[in-house]
Steps between C-alpha positions, in 0.01 A plus 500: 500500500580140578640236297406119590572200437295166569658177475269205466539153551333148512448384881721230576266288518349501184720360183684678267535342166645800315755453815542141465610615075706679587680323752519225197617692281798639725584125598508405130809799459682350748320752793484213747579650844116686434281394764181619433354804306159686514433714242271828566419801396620931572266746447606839491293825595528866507247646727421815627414543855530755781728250691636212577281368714195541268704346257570219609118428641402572153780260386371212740125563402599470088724193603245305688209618251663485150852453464569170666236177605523455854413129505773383278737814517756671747635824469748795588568822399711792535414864487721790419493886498578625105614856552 
């Protein structure tokens, strides 16, 4: 059993206003050596597969089909054994 997580995040080229908020909102309490923030998103999974190998294929597939939007979107992720 593996245990993965999938980090997703806005390409750099696209805008962030949720970023742009909160980078705002950090200035406005006095936060004002912040550069720049992105916001994105984890997603957590659980899976069940015969290895880590398979895993992570299976991991790539459900990230480039489902889980993130590869025009607008980046993404990482990390997989772990759970014993």
């Amino acid at each position: 059993m593996f245990h993965a997580k999938v980090f997703i995040n806005l390409k750099e080229s696209i805008l962030d206003p949720q970023g742009v908020s909160v980078k705002k909102g950090l200035a406005n309490m006095n936060y004002s050596n912040v550069d720049d923030v992105r916001v994105g998103k984890m997603i957590t999974l659980n899976m069940n597969s015969p290895d880590r190998n398979s895993a992570e294929i299976q991991l790539k597939e459900m990230c480039d089909k489902l889980l993130s939007n590869p025009v607008i979107e980046n993404y990482t992720y990390e997989i772990m054994d759970i014993k």
